[in-house]
C-alpha positions in Angstrom: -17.5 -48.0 4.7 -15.5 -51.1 3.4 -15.8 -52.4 0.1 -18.1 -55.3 -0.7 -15.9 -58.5 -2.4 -18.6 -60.6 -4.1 -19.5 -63.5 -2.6 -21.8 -64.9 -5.5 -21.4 -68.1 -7.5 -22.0 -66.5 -10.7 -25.2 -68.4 -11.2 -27.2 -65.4 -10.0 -29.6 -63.0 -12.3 -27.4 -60.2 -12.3 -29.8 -57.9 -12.0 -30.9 -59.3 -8.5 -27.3 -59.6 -7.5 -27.3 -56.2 -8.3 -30.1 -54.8 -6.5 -29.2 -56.3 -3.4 -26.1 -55.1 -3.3 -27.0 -51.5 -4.1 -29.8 -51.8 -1.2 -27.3 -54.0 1.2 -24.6 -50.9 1.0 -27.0 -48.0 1.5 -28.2 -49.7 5.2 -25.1 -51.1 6.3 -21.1 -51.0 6.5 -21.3 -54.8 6.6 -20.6 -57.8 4.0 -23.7 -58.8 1.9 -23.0 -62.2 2.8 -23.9 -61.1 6.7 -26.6 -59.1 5.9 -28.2 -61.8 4.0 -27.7 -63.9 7.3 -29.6 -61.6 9.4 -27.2 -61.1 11.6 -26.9 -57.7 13.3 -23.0 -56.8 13.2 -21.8 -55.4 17.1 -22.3 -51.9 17.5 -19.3 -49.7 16.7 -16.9 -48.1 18.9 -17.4 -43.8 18.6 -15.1 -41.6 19.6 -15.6 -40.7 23.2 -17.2 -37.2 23.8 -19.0 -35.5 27.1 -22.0 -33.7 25.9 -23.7 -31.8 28.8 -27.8 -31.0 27.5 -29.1 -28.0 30.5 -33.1 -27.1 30.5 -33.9 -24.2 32.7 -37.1 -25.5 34.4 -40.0 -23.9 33.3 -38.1 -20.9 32.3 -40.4 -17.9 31.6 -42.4 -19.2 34.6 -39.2 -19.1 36.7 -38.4 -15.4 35.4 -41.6 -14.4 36.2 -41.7 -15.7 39.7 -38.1 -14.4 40.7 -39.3 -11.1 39.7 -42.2 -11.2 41.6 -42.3 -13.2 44.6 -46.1 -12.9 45.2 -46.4 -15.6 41.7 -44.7 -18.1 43.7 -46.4 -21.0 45.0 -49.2 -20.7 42.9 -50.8 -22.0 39.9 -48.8 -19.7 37.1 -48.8 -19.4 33.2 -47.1 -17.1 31.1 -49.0 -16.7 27.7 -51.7 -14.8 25.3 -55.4 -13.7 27.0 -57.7 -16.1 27.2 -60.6 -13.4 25.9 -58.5 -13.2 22.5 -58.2 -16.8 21.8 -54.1 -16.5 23.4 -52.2 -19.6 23.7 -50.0 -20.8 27.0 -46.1 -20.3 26.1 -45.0 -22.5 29.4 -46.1 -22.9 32.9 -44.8 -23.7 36.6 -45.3 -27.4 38.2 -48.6 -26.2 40.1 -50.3 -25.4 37.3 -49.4 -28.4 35.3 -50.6 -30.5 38.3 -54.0 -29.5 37.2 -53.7 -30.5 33.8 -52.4 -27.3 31.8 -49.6 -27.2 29.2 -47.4 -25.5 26.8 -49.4 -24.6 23.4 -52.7 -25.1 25.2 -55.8 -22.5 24.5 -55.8 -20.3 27.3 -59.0 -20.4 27.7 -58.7 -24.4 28.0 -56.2 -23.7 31.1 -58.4 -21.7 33.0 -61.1 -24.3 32.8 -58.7 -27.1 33.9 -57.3 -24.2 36.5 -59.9 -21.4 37.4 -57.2 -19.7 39.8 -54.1 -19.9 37.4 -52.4 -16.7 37.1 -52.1 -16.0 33.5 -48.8 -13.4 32.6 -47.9 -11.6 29.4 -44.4 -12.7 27.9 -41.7 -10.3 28.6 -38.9 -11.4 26.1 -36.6 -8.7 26.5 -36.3 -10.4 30.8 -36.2 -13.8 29.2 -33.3 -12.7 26.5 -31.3 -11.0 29.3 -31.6 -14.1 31.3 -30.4 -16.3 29.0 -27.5 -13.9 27.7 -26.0 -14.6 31.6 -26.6 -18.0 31.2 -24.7 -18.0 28.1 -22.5 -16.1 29.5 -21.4 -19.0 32.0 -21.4 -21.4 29.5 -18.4 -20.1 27.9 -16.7 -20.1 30.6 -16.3 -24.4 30.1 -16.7 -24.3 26.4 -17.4 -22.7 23.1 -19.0 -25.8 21.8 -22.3 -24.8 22.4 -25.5 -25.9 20.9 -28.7 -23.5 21.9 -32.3 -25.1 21.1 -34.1 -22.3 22.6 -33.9 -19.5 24.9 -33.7 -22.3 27.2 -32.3 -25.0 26.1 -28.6 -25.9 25.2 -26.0 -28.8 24.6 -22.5 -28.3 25.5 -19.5 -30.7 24.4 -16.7 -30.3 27.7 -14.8 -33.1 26.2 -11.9 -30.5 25.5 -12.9 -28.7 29.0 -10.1 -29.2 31.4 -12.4 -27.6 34.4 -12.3 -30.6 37.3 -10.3 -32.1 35.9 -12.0 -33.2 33.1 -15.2 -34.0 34.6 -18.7 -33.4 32.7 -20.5 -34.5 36.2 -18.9 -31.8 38.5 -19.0 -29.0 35.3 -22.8 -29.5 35.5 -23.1 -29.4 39.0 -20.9 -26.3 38.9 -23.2 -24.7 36.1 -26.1 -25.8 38.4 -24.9 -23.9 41.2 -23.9 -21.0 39.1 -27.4 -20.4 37.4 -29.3 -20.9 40.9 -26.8 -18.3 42.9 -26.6 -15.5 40.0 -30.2 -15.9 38.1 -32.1 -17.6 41.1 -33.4 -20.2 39.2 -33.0 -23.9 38.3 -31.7 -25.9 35.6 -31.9 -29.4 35.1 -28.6 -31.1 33.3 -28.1 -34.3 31.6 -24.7 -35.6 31.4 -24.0 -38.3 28.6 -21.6 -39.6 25.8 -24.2 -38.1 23.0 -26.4 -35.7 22.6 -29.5 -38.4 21.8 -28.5 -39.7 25.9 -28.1 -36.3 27.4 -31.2 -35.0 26.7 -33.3 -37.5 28.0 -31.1 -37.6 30.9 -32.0 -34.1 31.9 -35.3 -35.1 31.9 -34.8 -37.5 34.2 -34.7 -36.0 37.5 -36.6 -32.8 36.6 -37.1 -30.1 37.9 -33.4 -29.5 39.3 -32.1 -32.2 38.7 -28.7 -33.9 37.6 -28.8 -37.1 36.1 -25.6 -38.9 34.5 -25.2 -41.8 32.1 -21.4 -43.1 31.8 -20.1 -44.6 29.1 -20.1 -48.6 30.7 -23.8 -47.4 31.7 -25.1 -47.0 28.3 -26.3 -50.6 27.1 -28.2 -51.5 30.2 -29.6 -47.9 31.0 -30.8 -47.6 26.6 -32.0 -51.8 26.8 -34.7 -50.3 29.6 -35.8 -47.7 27.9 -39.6 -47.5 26.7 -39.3 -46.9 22.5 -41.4 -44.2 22.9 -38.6 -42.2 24.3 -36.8 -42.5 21.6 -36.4 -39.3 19.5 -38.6 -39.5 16.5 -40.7 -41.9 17.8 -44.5 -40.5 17.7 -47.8 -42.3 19.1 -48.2 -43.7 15.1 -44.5 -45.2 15.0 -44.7 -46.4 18.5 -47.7 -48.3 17.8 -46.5 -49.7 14.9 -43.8 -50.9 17.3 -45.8 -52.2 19.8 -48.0 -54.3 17.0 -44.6 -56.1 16.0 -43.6 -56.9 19.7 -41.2 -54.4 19.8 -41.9 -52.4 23.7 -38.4 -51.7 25.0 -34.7 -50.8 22.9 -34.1 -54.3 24.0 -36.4 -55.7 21.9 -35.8 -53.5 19.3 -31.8 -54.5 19.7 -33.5 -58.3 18.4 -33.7 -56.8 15.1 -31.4 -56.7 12.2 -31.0 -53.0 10.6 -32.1 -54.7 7.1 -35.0 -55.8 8.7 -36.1 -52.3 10.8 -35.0 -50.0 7.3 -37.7 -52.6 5.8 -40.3 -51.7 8.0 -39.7 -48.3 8.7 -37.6 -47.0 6.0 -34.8 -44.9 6.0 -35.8 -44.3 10.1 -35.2 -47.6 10.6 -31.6 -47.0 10.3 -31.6 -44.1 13.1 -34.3 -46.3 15.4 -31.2 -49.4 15.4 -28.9 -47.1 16.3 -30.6 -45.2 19.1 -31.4 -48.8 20.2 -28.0 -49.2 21.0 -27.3 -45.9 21.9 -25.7 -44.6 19.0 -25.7 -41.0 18.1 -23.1 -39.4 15.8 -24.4 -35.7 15.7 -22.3 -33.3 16.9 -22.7 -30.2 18.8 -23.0 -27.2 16.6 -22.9 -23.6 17.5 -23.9 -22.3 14.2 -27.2 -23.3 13.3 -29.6 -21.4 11.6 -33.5 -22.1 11.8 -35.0 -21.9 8.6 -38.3 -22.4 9.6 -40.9 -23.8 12.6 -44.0 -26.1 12.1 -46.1 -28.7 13.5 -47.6 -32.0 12.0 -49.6 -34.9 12.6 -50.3 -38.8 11.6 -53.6 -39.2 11.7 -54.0 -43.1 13.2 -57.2 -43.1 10.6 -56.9 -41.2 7.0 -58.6 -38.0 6.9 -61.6 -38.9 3.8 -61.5 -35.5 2.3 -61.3 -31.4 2.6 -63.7 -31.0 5.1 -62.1 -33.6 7.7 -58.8 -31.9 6.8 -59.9 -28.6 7.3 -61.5 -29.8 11.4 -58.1 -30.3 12.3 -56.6 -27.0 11.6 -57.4 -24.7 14.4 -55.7 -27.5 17.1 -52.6 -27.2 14.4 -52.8 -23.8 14.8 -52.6 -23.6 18.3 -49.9 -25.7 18.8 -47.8 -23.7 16.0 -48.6 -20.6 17.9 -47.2 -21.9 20.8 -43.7 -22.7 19.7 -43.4 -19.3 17.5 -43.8 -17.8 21.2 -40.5 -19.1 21.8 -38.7 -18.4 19.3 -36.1 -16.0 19.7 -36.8 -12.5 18.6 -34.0 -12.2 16.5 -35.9 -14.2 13.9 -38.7 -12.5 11.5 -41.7 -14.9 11.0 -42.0 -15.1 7.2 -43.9 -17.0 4.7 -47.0 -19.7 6.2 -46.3 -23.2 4.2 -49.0 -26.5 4.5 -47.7 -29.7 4.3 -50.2 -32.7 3.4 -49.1 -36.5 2.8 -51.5 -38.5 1.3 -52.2 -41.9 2.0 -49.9 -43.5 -0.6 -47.4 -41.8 0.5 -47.0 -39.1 -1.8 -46.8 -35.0 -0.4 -47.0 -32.3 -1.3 -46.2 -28.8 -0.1 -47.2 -24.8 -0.5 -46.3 -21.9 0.6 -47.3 -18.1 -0.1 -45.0 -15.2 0.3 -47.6 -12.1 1.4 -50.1 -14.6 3.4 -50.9 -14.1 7.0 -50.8 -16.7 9.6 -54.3 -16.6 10.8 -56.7 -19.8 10.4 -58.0 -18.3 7.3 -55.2 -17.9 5.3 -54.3 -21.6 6.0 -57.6 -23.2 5.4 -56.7 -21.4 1.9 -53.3 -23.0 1.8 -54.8 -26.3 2.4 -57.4 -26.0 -0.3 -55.0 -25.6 -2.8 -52.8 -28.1 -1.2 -55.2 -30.6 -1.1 -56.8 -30.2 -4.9 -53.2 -31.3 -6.0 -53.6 -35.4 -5.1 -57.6 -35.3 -3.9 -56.7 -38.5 -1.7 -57.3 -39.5 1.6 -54.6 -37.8 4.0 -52.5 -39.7 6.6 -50.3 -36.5 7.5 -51.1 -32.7 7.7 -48.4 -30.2 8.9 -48.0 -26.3 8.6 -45.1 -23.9 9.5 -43.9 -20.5 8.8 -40.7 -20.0 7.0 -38.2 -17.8 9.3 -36.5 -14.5 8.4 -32.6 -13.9 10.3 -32.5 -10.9 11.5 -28.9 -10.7 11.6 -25.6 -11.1 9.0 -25.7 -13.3 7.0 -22.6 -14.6 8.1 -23.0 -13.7 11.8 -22.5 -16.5 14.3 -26.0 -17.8 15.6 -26.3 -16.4 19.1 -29.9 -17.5 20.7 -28.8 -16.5 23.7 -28.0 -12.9 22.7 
């Protein structure tokens, strides 16, 4: 960041001169005298880096279906009983033709699907799995990000395989997975990690899909805002009322303008509007917990309305503690509530269960601490490492 050189006449109330400035330097590397302007400065150059993002398609599906040949072709699920309220972990593409989804009631699936074949997890098939797939990572890079059992970034800027190229390494790791695991990834290839995941999205299931550096300003000007990470149905529409469909409207914006509306966000949303992601990939990083939440678009009134939206919460958090990997202890249950001013609160409770019970009893308590209308309600479960402390994160071990 470069230092600010007054630009004032000295016939300003300090105090505002001062505020500004404070406010101008917290949301931007630019002169106040631009900002004030409204002019958005040109993007900066970042270092140039290949990030590779790979997502096994439908992954416990996939395992499921190479181990038993019969599964194949037919609507699948792998997930809890439907007669003891069990929860779909993922499923393959004919059953989500008909509808069913990840974190779905089981019992919901088979009434969108009455012939879907519903499986018991087998995590100790999906670990070994993904320990080969690992394994094949490493042999382009140790830069390597896991999100899941299956899901990773790689970084293969330093990879001198093919010369160099992050489009052929994918396609290599493509071929790789299909001819040693028998199933199929899909691989994104961008300059950042924000590009490369959506671009592995792009032609799924196995798929490769590749955004170069010159592509980025015309492929991210396309794209709906909705795709952009962070973005939920409440943010989006908030978007939408202010004109702003596409990152090229969004790019009409000034960041002082966007970190008004939107806060603090509205600093990431200009720079995912022009493609702009600084995070690096990082292979040691420990989850400390996993929750869901949700904006309501209307303010839950009180307790009660609170309360009605717990067992869908619920069901969703059950669904992504299914694929967490095993080497992490679910711990303490936490609620988080935001009330409509803004203000939140949250509570955990070391000893509690993770039933709906225990947090309709977390909310209570929650709740009783503003007794305002709610605008957010989230809840989570802290997570225990099973290994080291200082062991190297290793998801796919």
């Amino acid at each position: 960041m470069r230092p600010y050189r007054p630009c004032c006449t000295g016939l300003e109330p300090m105090g505002v001169v001062k505020s500004v400035y404070c406010f101008a330097l917290r949301v931007s590397d630019r002169p106040l005298s631009e900002i004030l302007h409204n002019r958005s400065p040109r993007p900066h150059v970042m270092p140039q880096r290949k990030i590779i993002h790979i997502d096994c398609d439908c992954f416990y599906a996939a395992i499921e279906m190479r181990d038993d040949p019969k599964l194949a072709g037919k609507p699948l699920a792998v997930g809890g009983s439907a007669d003891r309220r069990g929860v779909i972990a993922t499923c393959n593409y004919e059953a989500r033709a008909y509808g069913v989804r990840s974190a779905m009631s089981s019992r919901h699936a088979l009434t969108l699907c009455p012939d879907l074949t519903i499986v018991k997890p087998r995590m100790d098939a999906y670990k070994e799995a993904s320990k080969e797939i690992l394994t094949i990572f490493r042999d382009y890079t140790d830069l390597i990000e896991p999100l899941s059992l299956d899901e990773a970034f790689l970084d293969v800027s330093e990879c001198s395989h093919f010369a160099g190229s992050a489009t052929r390494i994918a396609q290599d790791i493509r071929k790789r997975v299909s001819n040693q695991l028998h199933i199929t990834v899909s691989a994104g290839v961008a300059p950042n990690k924000f590009l490369a995941k959506i671009a592995s999205d792009w032609r799924k299931p196995n798929g490769l899909f590749v955004i170069t550096p010159d592509q980025v300003e015309g492929f991210v000007a396309d794209l709906p805002v909705s795709k952009l990470h962070g973005v939920g149905k409440v943010t989006a529409d908030k978007l939408g009322r202010l004109g702003i469909v596409s990152c090229a409207d969004l790019r009409g914006w000034s960041k002082l303008s966007l970190v008004r509306e939107f806060g603090s966000f509205g600093e990431r949303l200009w720079n995912l509007a022009h493609g702009i992601d600084e995070r690096v990939v990082q292979n040691d990083s420990r989850r400390q917990s996993v929750s869901v939440e949700n904006t309501y678009d209307t303010d839950l009134p009180d307790l009660p309305s609170c309360l009605e939206k717990l067992p869908d919460l619920l069901e969703n958090l059950n669904g992504r503690l299914s694929r967490i990997d095993t080497l992490y202890r679910p711990g303490k249950p936490f609620v988080k509530v935001k009330f409509h001013d803004f203000t939140q609160t949250t509570l955990e409770q070391a000893g509690a269960g993770r039933d709906l019970e225990s947090y309709q009893q977390l909310l209570a308590q929650a709740f009783a601490r503003g007794g305002k209308p709610v605008r957010l309600l989230g809840i989570g479960v802290r997570l225990h490492d099973l290994r080291g402390a200082h062991e190297q994160l290793q998801l796919f071990t």
